[in-house]
N, C-alpha and C positions, 0 to 999 in steps of 0.2 A: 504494500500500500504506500503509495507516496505522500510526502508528508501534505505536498499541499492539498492533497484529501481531506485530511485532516484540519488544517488548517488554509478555508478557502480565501483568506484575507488576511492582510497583515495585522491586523488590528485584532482577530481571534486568537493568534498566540498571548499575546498583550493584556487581552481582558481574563485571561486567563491569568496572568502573573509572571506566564513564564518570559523569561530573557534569554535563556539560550537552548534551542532544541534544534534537532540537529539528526543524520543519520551515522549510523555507528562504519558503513562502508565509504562514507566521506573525508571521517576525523577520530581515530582511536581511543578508546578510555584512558589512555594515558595524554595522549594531547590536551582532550577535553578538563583533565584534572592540573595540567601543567597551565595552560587557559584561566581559569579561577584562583588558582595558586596564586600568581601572578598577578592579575587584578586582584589579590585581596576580597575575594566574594565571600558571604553568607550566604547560608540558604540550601536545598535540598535538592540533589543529581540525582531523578530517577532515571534507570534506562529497562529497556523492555527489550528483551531478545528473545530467540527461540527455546532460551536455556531458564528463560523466568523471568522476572521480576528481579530489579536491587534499587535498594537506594542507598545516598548516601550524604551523612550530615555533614556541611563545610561550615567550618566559623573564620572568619579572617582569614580561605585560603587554604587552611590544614583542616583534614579530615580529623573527623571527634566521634564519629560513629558511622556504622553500617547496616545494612542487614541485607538478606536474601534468601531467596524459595532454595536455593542450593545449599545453605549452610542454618546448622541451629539457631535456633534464637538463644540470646544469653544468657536467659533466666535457665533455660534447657539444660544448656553448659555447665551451667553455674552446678545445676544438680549432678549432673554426669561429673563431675570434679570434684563432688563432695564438697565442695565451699558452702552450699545451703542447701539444705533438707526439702524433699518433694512437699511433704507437709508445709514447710515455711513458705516457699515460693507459691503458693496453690493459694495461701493465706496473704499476702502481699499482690498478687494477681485479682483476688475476688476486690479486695479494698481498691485498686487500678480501678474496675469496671465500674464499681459504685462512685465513684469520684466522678466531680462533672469537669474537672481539670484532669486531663491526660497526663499523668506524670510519667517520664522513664523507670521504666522495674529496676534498674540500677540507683536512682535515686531515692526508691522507695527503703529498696534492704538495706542503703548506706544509713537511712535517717534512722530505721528500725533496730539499726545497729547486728545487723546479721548477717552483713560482709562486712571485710577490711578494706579499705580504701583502694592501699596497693595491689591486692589479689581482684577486685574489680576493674582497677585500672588495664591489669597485664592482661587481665580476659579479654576488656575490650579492644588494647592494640592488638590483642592476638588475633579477634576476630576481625579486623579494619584490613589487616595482611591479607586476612584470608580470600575475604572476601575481595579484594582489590586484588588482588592474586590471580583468583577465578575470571573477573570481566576482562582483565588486559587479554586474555585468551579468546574473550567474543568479539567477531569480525564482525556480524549483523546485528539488525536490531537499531532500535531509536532509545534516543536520550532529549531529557530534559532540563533545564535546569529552572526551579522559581527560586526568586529572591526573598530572604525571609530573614528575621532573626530568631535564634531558635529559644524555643520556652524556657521558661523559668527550671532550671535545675536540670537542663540537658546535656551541660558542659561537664561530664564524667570523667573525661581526659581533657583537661583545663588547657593547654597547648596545644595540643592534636597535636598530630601527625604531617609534616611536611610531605606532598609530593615527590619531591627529591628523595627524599628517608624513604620513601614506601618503593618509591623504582629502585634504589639500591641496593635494598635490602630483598626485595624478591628478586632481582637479578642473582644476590647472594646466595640467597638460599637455593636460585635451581644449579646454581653451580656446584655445590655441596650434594645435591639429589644426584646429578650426572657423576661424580666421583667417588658414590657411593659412601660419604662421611655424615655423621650422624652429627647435623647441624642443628642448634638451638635456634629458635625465631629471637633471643635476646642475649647476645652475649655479654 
């Protein structure tokens, strides 16, 4: 489908929010992220391929979160890791849904005091890898970008993640995969 299907006037990307949408066989998910980087953007990169769904939170440029139909969500993780108890997160998710303010499930167990900050933090660089890891492999498919800033208490990795750091470091790590050495995502 082309995009201008989707958008039959310039003015329906627009009223819509978004600033930058784009096709993925035009301009890479790594350009696209090098792109925002660089202008310094807010705001939230979805892109839609044959392979899913992802988005991804930018604050000033660095990625601060992720997520994707290809990868856990964190609260998931969080359990599979032992960091918190299916019971706790089940009980931190029901309070999410009743809440008329969307909060991050990261910020929820941080306030509950049922993760550690830095065992939250490393989950979520771990997962911003990952999942940036996966899209730099998808040639098709469209992306998004709306300008936003993001809600109250979503900034879990207070820094983010440079663009720069995250091509480097996955360049790293598939070179450790190819040589068969058993590489840590943090050294």
């Amino acid at each position: 489908m082309a995009l201008t299907s989707m958008f039959p006037n310039s003015n329906s990307a627009e009223s819509l929010g978004v600033s930058l949408l784009g096709s993925l066989e035009g301009i890479g998910v790594a350009e696209v992220l090098q792109v925002l980087s660089l202008r310094k953007r807010s705001g939230v990169l979805t892109l839609i391929g044959t392979r899913g769904t992802a988005r991804i939170l930018i604050y000033d440029g660095r990625v601060v979160y992720t997520c994707s139909e290809t990868r856990s969500r964190l609260g998931y993780t969080l359990v599979l890791k032992s960091i918190v108890s299916l019971r706790e997160l089940r009980g931190v998710l029901r309070e999410q849904q009743n809440s008329e303010e969307h909060r991050p499930i990261g910020s929820l167990l941080l306030e509950k005091g049922l993760v550690r900050r830095e065992d939250l933090e490393h989950e979520i660089r771990e997962q911003i890898l990952g999942v940036v890891r996966d899209l730099l492999r998808w040639e098709t498919g469209i992306f998004c970008f709306h300008k936003s800033a993001p809600p109250p208490g979503a900034l879990l990795v207070h820094e983010g993640l440079s663009t720069e750091f995250l091509l480097l470091e996955i360049s790293r790590l598939r070179d450790v995969e190819e040589q068969g050495i058993d590489g840590e995502l943090w050294p």
